[in-house]
LUMKE-36195 format. One record per residue (C-alpha): residue in three letters; x, y, z. Coordinates in pm, whole numbers, plus 50000, padded with zeros to 5 digits. Example, Ala and Ser with C-alpha at 12.3 -4.5 7.8 and 13.67 -1.06 7.14 Angstrom:
2
Ala512304955050780Ser513674989450714
***
This chain:
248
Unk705743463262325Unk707103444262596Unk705293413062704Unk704843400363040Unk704433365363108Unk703113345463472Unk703893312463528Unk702423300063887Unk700693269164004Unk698643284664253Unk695883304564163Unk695523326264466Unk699043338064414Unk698803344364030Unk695943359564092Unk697913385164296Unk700863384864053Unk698303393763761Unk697173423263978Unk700673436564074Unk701203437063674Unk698483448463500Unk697723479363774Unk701743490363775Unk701393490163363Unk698483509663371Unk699233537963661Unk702573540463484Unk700983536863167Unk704423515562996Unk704283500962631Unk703743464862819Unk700803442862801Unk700513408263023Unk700373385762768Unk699933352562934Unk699263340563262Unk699473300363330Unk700163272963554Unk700703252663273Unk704833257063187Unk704203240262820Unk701513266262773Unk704023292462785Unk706633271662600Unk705003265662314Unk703533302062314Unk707083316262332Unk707853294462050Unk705373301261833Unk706063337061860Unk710213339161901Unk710103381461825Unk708873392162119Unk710953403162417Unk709463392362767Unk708983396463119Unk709113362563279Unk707643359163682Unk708203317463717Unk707523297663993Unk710153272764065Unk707933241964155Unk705313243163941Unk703703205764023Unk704633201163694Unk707653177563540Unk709253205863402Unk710243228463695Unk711113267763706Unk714913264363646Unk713933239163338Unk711383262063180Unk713543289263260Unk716563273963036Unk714013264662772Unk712843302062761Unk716683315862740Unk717223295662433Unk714323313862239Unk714413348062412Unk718333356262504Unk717133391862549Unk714203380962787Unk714273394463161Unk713583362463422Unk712473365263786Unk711693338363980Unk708963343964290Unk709103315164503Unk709163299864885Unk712433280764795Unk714973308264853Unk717823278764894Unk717573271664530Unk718633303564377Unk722493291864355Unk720753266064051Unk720013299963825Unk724253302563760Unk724103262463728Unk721613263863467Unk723403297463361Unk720063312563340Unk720953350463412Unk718063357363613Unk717413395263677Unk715283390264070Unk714823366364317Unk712113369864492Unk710673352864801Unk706963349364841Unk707133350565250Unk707953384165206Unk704693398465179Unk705173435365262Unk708003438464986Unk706383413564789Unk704463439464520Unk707523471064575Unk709923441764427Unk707893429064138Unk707213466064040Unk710863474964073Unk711413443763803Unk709243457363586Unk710273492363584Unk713863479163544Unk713063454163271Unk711223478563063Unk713873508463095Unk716483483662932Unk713643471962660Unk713063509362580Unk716683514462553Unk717313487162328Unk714373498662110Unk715343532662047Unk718843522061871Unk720923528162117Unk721963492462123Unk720593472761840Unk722163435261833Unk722573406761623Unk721693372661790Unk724193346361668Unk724243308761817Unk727423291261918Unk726803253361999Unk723703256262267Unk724803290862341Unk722943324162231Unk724873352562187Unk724403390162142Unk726533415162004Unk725653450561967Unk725383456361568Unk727443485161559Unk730383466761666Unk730173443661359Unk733263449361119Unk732533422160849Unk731393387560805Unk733733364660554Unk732593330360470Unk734533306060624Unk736663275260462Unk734293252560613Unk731003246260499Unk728023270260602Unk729893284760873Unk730813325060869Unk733443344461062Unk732273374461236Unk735433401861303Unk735113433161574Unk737823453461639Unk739203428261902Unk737893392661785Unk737253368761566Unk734163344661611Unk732883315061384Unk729083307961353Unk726493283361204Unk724653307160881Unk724923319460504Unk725873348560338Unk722253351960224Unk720333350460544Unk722493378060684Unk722053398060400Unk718163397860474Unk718143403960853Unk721033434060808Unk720023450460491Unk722023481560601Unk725773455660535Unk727273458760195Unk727923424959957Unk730973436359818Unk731683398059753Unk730593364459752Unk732653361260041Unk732153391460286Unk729093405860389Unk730693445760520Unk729423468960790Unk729443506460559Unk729963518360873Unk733383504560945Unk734553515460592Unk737883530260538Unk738753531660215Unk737623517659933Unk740963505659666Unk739373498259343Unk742843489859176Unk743403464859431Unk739343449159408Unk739543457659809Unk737753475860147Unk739953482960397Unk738033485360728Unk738593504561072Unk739933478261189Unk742683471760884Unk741733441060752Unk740653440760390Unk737243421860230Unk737283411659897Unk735383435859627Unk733833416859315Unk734423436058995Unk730693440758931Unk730113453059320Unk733073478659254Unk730923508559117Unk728183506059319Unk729803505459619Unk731923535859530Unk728273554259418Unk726683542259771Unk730123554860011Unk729813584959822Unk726433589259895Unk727233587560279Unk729583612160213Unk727623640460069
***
């Protein structure tokens, strides 16, 4: 399910935005429920927080009469939910330059004078935002959320070659067929969150997928992309029973 979320300080307006939401999800009759409606940004925050697996649907105000603003909550939001959809719905139409400042990657803009498109534009945001939610649900692009200093990434899972521990402390090296990227995690907690990886080693963490050929002489994988992972000499057989499996 895809969850909406309303964060307005006036009540008249949220009141409308509430409408606009829960009427399109019902006459279209989407896997969406609005989950929270607030003027309070913390409220949301923490709410967000507590529950960091769902996707969402985020209408913000900008000024909020609150000292956390739009663009701030906004930020705060991207940090927990890096596949979250954000449109703002405000009067200040001169601020929307600060969404690539606070590199926010907001999906709408939308002004609140413009009453006659006002309800067309909010609908088209959720149609959109739930077309890419469905598509991301069904497999078609599954990804693996990674964090690089303050910055979330995602990369679709099926792209994933191998992870190899790296020479420094509780960092890992992540290899596609074109790069190379070192991350914050263990061997362990990937294992858990991509059960469908191989350990072939204490060291490597494998995509099956990406398998070439196994050389058990050697105690190596070569992958689709050449490079070869490590194979320990207990990991050997059963990873020779479970490529043969995928085989058959």
């Amino acid at each position: 399910m895809l969850s909406v979320y309303i964060c307005e300080d006036n009540s008249n307006q949220r009141k409308k935005m509430e409408q606009f939401v829960t009427d399109f999800i019902m006459i279209e009759a989407l896997d969406m429920d609005l989950v929270l409606s607030t003027d309070d940004p913390e409220e949301l925050l923490r709410y967000v927080q507590q529950n960091p697996e769902k996707v969402g649907l985020y209408f913000l105000d900008i000024d909020l009469g609150h000292q956390m603003n739009g663009m701030t909550l906004a930020s705060e939001l991207r940090e927990i939910d890096d596949l979250g959809k954000i449109v703002f719905v405000t009067t200040h139409a001169e601020m929307s330059f600060l969404t690539f400042t606070y590199k926010i990657e907001a999906m709408d803009f939308i002004i609140k004078e413009e009453t006659d498109q006002l309800q067309a534009k909010v609908q088209s945001c959720i149609k959109t935002a739930y077309q890419r939610y469905v598509t991301d649900r069904s497999g078609k692009k599954k990804l693996f959320q990674l964090k690089i200093g303050d910055t979330q990434q995602s990369l679709p899972i099926n792209e994933i070659i191998a992870f190899e521990a790296s020479t420094s402390a509780h960092r890992l090296i992540l290899y596609t067929e074109d790069s190379e990227i070192e991350f914050y995690d263990t061997m362990k907690n990937l294992e858990q969150i991509l059960p469908d990886f191989f350990r072939s080693h204490k060291s490597y963490l494998i995509n099956l997928d990406h398998v070439s050929q196994l050389k058990k002489q050697e105690r190596v994988v070569e992958m689709s992309n050449g490079m070869e992972c490590f194979v320990s000499v207990r990991a050997i057989p059963k990873l020779a029973k479970v490529l043969q499996q995928r085989n058959e």
